[in-house]
MIMIDO-872101 format. One record per residue (C-alpha): x, z, y. Coordinates in steps of 0.1 Angstrom, whole numbers, plus 5000, padded with zeros to 4 digits. Layout:
BEGIN
      X      Z      Y
      X      Z      Y
...
END
This chain:
BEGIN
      X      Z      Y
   3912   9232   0123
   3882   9249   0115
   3842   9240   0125
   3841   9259   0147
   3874   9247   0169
   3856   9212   0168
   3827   9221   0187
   3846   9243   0211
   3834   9232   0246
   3848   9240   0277
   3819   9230   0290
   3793   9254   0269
   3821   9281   0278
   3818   9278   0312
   3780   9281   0310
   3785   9320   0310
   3803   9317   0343
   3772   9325   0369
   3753   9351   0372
   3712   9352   0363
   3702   9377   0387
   3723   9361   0416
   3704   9328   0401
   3667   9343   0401
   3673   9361   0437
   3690   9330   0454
   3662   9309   0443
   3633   9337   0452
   3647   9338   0486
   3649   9300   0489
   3613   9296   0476
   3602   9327   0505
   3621   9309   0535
   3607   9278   0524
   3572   9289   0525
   3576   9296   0557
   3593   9267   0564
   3556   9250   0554
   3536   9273   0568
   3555   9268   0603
   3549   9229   0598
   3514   9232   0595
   3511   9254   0624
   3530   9229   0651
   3520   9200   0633
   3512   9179   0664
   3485   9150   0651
   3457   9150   0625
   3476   9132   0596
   3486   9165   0575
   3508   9153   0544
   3504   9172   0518
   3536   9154   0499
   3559   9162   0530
   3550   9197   0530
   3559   9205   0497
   3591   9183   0500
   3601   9212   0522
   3597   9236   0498
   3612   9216   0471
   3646   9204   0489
   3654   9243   0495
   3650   9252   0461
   3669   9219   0449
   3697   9227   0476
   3700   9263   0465
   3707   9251   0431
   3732   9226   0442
   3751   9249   0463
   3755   9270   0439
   3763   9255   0415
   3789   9238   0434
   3806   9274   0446
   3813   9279   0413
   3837   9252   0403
   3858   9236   0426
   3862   9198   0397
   3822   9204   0396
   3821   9204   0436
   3842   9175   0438
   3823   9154   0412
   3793   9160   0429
   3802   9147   0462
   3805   9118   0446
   3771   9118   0422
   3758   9126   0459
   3771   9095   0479
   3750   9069   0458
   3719   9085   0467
   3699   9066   0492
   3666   9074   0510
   3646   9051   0522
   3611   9069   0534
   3607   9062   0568
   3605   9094   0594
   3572   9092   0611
   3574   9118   0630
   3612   9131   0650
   3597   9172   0646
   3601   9162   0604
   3632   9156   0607
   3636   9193   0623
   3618   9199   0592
   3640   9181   0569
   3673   9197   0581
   3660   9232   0584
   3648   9228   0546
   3682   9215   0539
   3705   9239   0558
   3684   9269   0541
   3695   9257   0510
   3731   9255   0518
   3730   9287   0534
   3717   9306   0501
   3732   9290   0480
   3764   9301   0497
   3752   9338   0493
   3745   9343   0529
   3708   9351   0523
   3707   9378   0556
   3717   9348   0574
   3691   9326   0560
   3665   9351   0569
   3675   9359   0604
   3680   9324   0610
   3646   9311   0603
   3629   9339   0622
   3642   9325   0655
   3639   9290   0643
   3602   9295   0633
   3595   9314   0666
   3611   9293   0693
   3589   9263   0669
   3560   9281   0671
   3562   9289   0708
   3569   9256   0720
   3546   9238   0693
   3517   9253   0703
   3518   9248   0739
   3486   9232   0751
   3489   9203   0768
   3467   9201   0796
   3469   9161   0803
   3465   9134   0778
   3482   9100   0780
   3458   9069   0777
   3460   9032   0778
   3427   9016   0795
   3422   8979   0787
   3401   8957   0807
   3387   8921   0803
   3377   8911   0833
   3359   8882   0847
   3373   8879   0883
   3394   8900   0908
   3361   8919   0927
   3353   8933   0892
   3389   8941   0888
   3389   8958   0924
   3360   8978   0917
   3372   8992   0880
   3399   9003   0899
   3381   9019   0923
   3364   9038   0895
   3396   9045   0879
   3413   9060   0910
   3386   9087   0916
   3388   9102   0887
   3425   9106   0876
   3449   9113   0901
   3470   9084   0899
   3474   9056   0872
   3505   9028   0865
   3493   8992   0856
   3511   8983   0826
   3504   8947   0822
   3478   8920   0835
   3472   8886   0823
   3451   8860   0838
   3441   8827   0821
   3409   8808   0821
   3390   8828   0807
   3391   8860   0829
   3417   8889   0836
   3431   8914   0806
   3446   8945   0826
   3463   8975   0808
   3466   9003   0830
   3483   9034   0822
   3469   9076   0829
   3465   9108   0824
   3429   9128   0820
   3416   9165   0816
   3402   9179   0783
   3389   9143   0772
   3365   9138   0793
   3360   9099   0789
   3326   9092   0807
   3338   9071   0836
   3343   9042   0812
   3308   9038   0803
   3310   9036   0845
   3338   9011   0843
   3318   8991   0816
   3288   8986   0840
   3302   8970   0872
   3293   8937   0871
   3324   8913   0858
   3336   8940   0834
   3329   8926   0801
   3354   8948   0780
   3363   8989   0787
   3388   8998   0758
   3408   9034   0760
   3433   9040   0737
   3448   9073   0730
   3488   9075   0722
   3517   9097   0725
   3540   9083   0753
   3571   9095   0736
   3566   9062   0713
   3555   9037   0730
   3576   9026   0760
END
């Protein structure tokens, strides 16, 4: 046996077995699509709270993917072993937001997709995906969901908040009311125009309304 039949690798043979420019082009079209990817989630992001950290996730889980999947086309033991390397992994980050899990997937399934060698498809693919997002993530909304809470001192005050509410929005749903000995707490429900919050300095001023509070929030969440 001679030295070098001792460090004879199957392994460092294989090594040989992919291609570098299939490598470099796979991963140049996974790093394109999945600057899209972010520049499509920053365009129909639908709050104020931009993370930085999620946006680049995106870009990294297509590149990581691409690299998977190819590697896993390859060799069908490798594919195989890392199904199971794969089923340990656990991930814990909550979802904050149900459009980042669109996010998520897409990132993924471009990944897959390349790494496969199905780059045309990857392409076309994300062009209508990033168009139907950006037509339908853009669309104004003309009404806003608040919450209105009230402390009141007796039912004429209540009566005349009401009053106030009802002539502004054109109709509101009263979400809760509590009465104790110390006054009235009512949440009421609505939807306004282009923010315009003014009545409730009105609301604050009838007599028996010690408390006007309006909260802002996306109905989808709260039930």
């Amino acid at each position: 046996m001679s030295f070098n039949d001792i460090f004879k690798s199957s392994f460092l043979e294989s090594v040989s077995e992919f291609s570098m420019i299939d490598t470099l082009l796979g991963l140049a079209a996974a790093l394109a699509i999945s600057l899209f990817i972010f520049i499509v989630y920053k365009k129909t992001l639908a709050g104020v709270m931009y993370s930085d950290n999620f946006a680049l996730t995106l870009v990294g889980m297509s590149l990581v993917t691409t690299l998977v999947i190819m590697a896993v086309t390859s060799n069908v033991v490798l594919s195989l072993g890392m199904v199971g390397a794969l089923s340990i992994v656990r991930f814990r980050t909550a979802i904050k937001e149900p459009m980042e899990i669109v996010f998520l997937f897409w990132a993924l399934a471009i990944g897959i997709v390349i790494g496969a060698g199905m780059i045309p498809l990857a392409i076309i693919g994300s062009v209508i995906i990033g168009v139907i997002l950006l037509l339908f993530g853009n669309r104004k909304v003309h009404n806003n969901p608040y919450l209105l809470v009230l402390n009141l001192q007796d039912e004429k005050a209540e009566e005349a908040a009401l009053h106030i509410l009802q002539q502004v929005v054109d109709r509101f749903a009263v979400k809760s009311k509590t009465v104790n000995a110390a006054g009235i707490e009512l949440t009421a429900e609505f939807r306004i125009k282009d923010a315009a919050t003014a009545f409730i300095n009105q609301i604050h001023d009838v007599s028996g309304v010690e408390n006007a509070i309006l909260v802002s929030y996306n109905g989808e969440y709260m039930s």
